[in-house]
N, C-alpha and C positions, 0 to 999 in steps of 0.2 A: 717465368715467375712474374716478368710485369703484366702479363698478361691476365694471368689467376687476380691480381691485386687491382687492373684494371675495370675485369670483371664484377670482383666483389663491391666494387665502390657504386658500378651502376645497378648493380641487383638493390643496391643499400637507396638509392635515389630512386629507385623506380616502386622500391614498396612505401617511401615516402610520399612522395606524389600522391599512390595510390590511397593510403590513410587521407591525407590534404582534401584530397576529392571527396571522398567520403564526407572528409569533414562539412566540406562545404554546401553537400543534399541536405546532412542534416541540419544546418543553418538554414538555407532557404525552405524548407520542409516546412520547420517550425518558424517563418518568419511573423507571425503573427504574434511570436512571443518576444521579439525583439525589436519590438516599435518604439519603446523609450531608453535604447541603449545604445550610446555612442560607437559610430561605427569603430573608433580608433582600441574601445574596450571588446570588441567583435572580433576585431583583428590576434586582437591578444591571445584568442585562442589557438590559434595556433602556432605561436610560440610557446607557449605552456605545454601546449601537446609533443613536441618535440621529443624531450628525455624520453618520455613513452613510448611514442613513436618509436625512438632510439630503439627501446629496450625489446620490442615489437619482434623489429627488425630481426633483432639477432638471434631472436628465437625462432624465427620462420628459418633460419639461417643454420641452423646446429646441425640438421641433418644432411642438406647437402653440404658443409663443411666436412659430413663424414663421410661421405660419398666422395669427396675431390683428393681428400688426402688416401683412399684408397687406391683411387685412379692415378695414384701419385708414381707406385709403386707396379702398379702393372703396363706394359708396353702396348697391348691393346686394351683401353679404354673407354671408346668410343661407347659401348651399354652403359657404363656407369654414370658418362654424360648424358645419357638420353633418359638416366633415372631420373638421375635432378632434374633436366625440363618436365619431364610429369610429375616430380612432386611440386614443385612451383606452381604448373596449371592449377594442381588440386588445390594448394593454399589459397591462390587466387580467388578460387570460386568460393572457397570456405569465406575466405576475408570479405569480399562480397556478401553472402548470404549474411554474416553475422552480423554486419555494419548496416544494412540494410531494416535486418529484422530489428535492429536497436531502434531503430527510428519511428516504426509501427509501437512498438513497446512506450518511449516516449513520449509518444503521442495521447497514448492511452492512460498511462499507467504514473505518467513523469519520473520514468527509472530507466536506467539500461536492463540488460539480465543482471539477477543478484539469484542468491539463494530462495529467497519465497518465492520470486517469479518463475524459476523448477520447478519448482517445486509442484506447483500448476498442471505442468506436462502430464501430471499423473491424471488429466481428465482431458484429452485432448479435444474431445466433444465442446465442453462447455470453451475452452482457452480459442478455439474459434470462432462460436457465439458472441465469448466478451470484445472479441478483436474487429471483430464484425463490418464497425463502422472504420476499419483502416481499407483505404483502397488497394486491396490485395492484387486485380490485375496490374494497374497504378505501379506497385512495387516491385510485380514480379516482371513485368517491363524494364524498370530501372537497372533489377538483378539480370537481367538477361543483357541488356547494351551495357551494361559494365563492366559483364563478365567477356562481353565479344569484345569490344575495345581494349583490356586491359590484356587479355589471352593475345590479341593480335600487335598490339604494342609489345610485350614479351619477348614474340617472336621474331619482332624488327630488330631487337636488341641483341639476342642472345639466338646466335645460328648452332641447328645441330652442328655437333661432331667430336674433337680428340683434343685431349692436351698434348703437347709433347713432351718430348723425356726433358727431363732437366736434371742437372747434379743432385748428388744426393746431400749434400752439405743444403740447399736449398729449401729440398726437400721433409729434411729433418728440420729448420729452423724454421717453414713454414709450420708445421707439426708443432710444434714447441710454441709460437706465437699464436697458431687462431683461437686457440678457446680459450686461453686465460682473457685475451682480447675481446670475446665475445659474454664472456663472461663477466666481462667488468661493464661491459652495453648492456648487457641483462640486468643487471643492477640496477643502471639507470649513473655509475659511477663511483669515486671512491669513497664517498660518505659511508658512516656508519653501520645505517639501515639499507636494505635497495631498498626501491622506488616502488611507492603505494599510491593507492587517490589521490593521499593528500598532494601530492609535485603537482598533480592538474586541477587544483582547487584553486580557482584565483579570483573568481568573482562571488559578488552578494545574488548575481542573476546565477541561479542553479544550469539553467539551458548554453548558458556558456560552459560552466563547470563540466559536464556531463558530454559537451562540444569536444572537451579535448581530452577528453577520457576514451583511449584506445579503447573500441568494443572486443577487437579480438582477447589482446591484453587483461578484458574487464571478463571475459569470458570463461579463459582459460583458468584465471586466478577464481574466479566462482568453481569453477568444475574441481578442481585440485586442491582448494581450499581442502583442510581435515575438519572434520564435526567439531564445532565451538565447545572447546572444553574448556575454556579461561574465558572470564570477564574483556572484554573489550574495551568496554566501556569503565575501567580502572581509573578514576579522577580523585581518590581518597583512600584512607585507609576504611576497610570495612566497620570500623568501630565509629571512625566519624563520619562516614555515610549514612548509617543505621541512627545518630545523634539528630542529624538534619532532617531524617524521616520521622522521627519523636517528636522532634517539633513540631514540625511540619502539620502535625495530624494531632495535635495535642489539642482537646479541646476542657475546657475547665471545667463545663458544666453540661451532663448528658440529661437534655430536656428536650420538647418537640413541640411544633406549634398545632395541634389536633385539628386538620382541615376534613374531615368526614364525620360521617353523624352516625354511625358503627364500625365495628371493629373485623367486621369479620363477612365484605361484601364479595362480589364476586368479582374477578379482576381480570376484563380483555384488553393482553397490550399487544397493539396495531402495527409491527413495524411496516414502513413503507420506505420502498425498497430506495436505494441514491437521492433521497430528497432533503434537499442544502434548505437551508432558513433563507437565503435570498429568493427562494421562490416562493416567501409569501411578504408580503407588503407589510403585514403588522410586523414581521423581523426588517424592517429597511430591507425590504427586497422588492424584485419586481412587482406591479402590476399585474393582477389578471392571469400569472399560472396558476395560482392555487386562489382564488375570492371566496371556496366553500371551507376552507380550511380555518383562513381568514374569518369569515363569520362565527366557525365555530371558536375561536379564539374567545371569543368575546364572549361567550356565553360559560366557558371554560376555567381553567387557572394556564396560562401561558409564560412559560418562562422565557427571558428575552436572551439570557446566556447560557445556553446548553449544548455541548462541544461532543462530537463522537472521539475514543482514544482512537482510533485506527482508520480503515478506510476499503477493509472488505467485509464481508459480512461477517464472516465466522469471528474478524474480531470482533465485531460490534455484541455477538452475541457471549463471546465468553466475556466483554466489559460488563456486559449487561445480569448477567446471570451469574459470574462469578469472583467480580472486583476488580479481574488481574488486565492491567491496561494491554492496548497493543504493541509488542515491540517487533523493534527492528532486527533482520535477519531472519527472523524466526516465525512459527505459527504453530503457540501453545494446544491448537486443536487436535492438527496433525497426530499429536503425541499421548496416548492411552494412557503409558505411566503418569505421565506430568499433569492432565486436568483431571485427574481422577484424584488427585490430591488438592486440588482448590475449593474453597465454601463454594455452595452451590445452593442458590435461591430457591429453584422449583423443589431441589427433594425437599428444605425446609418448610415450603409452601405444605408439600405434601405433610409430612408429619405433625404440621398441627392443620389437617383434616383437609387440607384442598388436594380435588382433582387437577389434575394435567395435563393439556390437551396443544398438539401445536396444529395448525394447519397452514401447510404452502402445500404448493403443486407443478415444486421444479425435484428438479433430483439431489435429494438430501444426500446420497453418499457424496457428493460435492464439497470437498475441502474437508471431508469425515465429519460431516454436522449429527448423519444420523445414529455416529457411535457417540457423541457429544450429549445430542437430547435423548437417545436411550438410557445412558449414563442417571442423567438428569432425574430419569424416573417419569417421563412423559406417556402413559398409558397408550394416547391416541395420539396415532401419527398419522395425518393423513399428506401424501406428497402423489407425484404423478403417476406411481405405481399401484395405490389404491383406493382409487376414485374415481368417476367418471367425468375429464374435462373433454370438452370439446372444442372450444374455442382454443390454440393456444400457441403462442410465441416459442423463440427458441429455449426461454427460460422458464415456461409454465404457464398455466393457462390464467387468461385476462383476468383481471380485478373482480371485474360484475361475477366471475361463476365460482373465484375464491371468497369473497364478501356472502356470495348464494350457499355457496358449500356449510360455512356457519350456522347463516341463518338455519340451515336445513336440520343440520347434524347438532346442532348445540344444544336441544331440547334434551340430549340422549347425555349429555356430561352430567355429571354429580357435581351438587351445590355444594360448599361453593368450591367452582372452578376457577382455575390460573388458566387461561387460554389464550394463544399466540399466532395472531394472523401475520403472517410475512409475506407480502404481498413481491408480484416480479414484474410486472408489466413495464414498469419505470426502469428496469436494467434495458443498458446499455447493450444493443446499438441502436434501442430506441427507433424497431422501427414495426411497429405493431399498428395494426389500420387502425388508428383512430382518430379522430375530428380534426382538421387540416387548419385548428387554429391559429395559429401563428403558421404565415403564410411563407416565411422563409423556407429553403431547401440545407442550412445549416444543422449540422450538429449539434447544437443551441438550441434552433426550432424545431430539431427532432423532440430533443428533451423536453422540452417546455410543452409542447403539444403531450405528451406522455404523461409528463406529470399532470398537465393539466384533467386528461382523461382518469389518474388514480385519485385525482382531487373530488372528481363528480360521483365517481365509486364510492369512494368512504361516503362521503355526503349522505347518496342513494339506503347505503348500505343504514347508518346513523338515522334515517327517519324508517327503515324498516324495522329496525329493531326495537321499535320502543315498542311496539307490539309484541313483542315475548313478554313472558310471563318472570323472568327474570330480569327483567330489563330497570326496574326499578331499585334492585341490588346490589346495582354493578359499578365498578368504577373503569370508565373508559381511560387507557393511557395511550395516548398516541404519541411515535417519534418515529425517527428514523435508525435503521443499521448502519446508515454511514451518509453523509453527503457527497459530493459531487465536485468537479469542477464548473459545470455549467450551474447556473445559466451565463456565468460572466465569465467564465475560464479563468479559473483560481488557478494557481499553483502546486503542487503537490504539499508543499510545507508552509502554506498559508492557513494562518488561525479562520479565514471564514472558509477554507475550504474541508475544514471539520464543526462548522457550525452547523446546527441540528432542529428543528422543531421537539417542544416536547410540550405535551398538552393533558390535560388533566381534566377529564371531563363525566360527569354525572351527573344523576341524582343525587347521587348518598357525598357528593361536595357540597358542604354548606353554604347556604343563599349567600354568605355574605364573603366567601371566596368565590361566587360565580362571578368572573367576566375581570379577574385580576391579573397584573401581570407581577411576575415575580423577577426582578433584576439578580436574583442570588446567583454565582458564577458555579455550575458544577458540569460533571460530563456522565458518560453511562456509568464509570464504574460506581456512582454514586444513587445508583437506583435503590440498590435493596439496600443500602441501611435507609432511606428515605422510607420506600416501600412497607418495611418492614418495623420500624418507627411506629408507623401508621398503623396499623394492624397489634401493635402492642407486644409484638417478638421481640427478642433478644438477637442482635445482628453485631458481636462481639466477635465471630468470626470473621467478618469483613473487614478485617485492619484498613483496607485502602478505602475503604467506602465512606464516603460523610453523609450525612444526616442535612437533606438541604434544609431544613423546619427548625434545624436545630440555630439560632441566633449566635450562639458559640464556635459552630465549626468553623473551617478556616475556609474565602472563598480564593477556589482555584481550579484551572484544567488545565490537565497534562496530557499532550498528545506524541505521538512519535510519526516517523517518515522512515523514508526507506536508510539513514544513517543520521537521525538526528531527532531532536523532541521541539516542542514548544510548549510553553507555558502562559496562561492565559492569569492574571488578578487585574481588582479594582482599578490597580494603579499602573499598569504597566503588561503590554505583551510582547514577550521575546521570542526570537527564532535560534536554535545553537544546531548550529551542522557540523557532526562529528570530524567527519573528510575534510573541512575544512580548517577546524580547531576554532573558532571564535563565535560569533554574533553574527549570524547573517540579517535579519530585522531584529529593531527595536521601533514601537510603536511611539511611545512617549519619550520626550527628551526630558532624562531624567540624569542623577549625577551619576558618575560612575560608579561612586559603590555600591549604589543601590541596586545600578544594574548588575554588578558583579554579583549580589551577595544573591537576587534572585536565580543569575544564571548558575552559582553555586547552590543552589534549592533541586535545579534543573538536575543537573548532573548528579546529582544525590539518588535523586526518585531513581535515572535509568540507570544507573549503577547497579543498587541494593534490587530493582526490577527484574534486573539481569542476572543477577547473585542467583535471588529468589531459584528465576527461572533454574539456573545450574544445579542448584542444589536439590531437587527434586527430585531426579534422579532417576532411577527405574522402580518398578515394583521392589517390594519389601525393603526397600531404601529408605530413611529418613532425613 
């Protein structure tokens, strides 16, 4: 018996350790991100992690627990012990692989796995493209001396062979003690609730938090999680959530300020592809990635605060197209029943008399885009399956032969058209042969050299086209589907790492909006009531959507992360991390109610977001 209890104590410290370790790649991994944080708050994580840890443990544990008390019972034994050494080996290697991949994921993404990151898996082509820039030999090195060290450590420990017989009185009381025992470690304890994120949420630095967040742990609760059928996000009663969003959007007087000199021009919006506002200089951004962008700024209407809701494409484009921000857990595109019931810009475009036209030249079945823009009512699709690129990256072919594709093919759209350049060269891992501007060998100067190259693109593309014959009818809108962490390595739930370009540019803008800038604070979902304002439509189906022309709406942007939102106004920007329950930034030192009553704004929006979302339901559902 002391032996068994011997045993389990070192099984229990050795899969600590092995967590510890882990822990400690992923810290030095990411040290880049922990250059202004006190070692003593570094350390901390792994005392946080511990309960989890704890709880880890004891679930690597249930099976050979059920393995020993079998072997309890039988006289030869010896297979049953040599089960358990191989199911161990395999957790090993599993605990490995998972802990490891978090860290590529992190790197990229600033998340461990969650639900949308699966979600992914369903295109495994593209999920290694976007991963691209992680040093895969680099890791599978790591997984390979960790998994031989921790396999041969194991086996120092823990030698084949047999239990011996023991009384049966022991026997039985072993039986009766391990798993309420193990069970109360799975927990994480006696409290109320077991043990969720929140126990390893202890810092404002997210890469601490996410540091002592067992991957296996974080894994397993992803995979076995049930489909989200309740609000999570439960901060209010739905009657005073839905009060907060009445305000919120209450605007006194629906009027617009008429920046175009008709009503009914032709509309090509640019997205280009991960480009953060820090990469042009008129947003306080760098120097010299983007200088053609930059000039067209100035000749343009530029707005200096315009925030993407999300941070992958497919959201950007249902912000963009359909109001509905991005949230967390989830990807409303995914879902046939669910976006098929949100307002939709282009069919509107369409029914009072514009064509529809998108052109990219990566693979739209990616993330369900092209059940999204079919939906939409987009006539012409042109993507990598029918068109002829030549030139082309892992994501689609170069800027200059999508900007050319246009040029080529636009003469053949019906006046007036809604047409959508979505440009990839700028996806990540940013590594397409182009101009070795920026001389660095960084992940930084990859992007920057990238972006720099879609900068000379549009440029290129912008003095060809005035040479159509349409080209005097049109209103050019450029922005992005989402920003980036580079050029300065944002954070995943920092307000500039959803800051956005968005550019307004033509003919048919009047002389005396050319070359302004507009400080009004909005984000995509506030396109098409602006858009649409313009044009003289009715965009009363856009509840989320403000009207940035209108001097009445209310300014603000609302973004989400992978368990939390920010919120961006005049006076104040806050960061609220669900996992953590509070304030992780506040930008302005403002009094606390103020900040309460905005962070209660916050919680409002993803609540009733989230409601929305549930209640939508399946087909023939209301």
């Amino acid at each position: 018996m002391r032996k068994i209890i011997y045993h389990t104590f070192k099984l229990t410290l050795f899969w600590l350790c092995l967590f510890a370790i882990q822990r400690s790649i992923f810290l030095i991994y990411l040290k880049n991100q922990l250059n202004e944080i006190k070692l003593s708050e570094i350390l901390l994580s792994f005392f946080y992690a511990l309960r989890m840890d704890l709880s880890t443990t004891a679930y690597l544990m249930v099976l050979p627990a059920v393995l020993v008390i079998i072997a309890l019972f039988y006289k030869t034994n010896k297979t049953f012990i040599s089960t358990i050494h191989v199911i161990n080996i395999i957790l090993i290697t599993i605990c490995v692989i998972i802990g490891i991949s978090d860290i590529g994921l992190y790197s990229v993404w600033g998340v461990k796995f969650n639900q949308q990151a699966l979600s992914y898996l369903a295109y495994p082509k593209e999920v290694i493209h976007s991963f691209s820039a992680v040093p895969y030999w680099l890791f599978i090195g790591i997984i390979l001396v960790e998994i031989f060290i921790f396999i041969y450590i194991y086996r120092k420990m823990f030698r084949p062979g047999y239990i011996a017989k023991i009384k049966l009185n022991y026997r039985l009381f072993f039986l009766v003690l391990i798993f309420p025992l193990l069970l109360l470690v799975m927990r994480g304890g006696v409290q109320k609730y077991p043990i969720n994120k929140r126990a390893v949420y202890y810092s404002k630095h997210a890469v601490l938090n996410y540091a002592s967040l067992n991957s296996f742990w974080n894994l397993m609760q992803t995979l076995f999680k049930s489909e989200i059928k309740e609000n999570p996000y439960k901060y209010y009663s739905s009657e005073r959530a839905n009060e907060i969003m009445n305000q919120l959007h209450d605007v006194s007087s629906d009027t617009t300020t008429s920046i175009l000199n008709t009503n009914r021009p032709n509309i090509v919006l640019i997205l280009l592809e991960s480009i953060s506002a820090e990469c042009m200089n008129s947003l306080n951004g760098e120097k010299g990635i983007m200088p053609k962008l930059d000039s067209l700024a100035k000749k343009g209407m530029l707005f200096t605060n315009f925030y993407a809701n999300g941070f992958r494409t497919e959201q950007g484009l249902i912000s963009l197209f359909s109001s509905f921000p991005a949230q967390p857990q989830t990807s409303i595109m995914r879902e046939f029943e669910k976006f098929e019931k949100l307002p939709n810009l282009p069919k509107i475009l369409n029914e009072n008399g514009y064509s529809l036209n998108y052109y990219y030249s990566g693979n739209l079945v990616f993330a369900n885009q092209i059940a999204y823009l079919t939906f939409s009512g987009f006539s012409t699709i042109y993507d990598k399956d029918n068109y002829t690129w030549n030139k082309k990256t892992q994501w689609g072919a170069y800027d200059e032969e999508l900007f050319a594709c246009h040029l080529n093919e636009s003469e053949k759209d019906k006046q007036p058209f809604f047409s959508v350049i979505m440009t990839s060269t700028n996806h990540e891992s940013f590594d397409a042969d182009v101009d070795n501007v920026f001389k660095g060998k960084s992940e930084s100067d990859k992007y920057k050299n990238t972006s720099y190259y879609t900068d000379k693109c549009l440029a290129d593309y912008l003095n060809k086209v005035k040479q159509k014959s349409w080209y005097k009818n049109t209103l050019f809108i450029i922005t992005a589907d989402h920003a980036h962490s580079y050029p300065k390595g944002r954070k995943a739930n920092e307000a500039e790492r959803h800051h956005i370009p968005f550019i307004i540019y033509g003919d048919v803008l009047k002389q005396e909006y050319q070359g302004s800038k507009i400080s009004t604070i909005g984000s995509q979902i506030d396109f098409a009531a602006t858009l649409l304002a313009q044009l003289n439509i009715k965009y009363d189906s856009f509840k989320k959507s403000k009207n940035l022309f209108n001097i009445h709406s209310p300014q603000f942007a609302f973004y989400t992360f992978d368990n939390g939102f920010g919120i961006i106004t005049k006076e104040q920007t806050i960061i609220f991390d669900h996992n953590f329950g509070k304030l992780v930034y506040k930008k302005e030192k403002r009094s606390p109610v103020a900040d309460e009553e905005l962070t209660g704004i916050g919680k409002a929006y993803l609540q009733s977001l989230f409601e929305e979302y549930l209640k939508m339901g399946y087909l023939g559902e209301k």
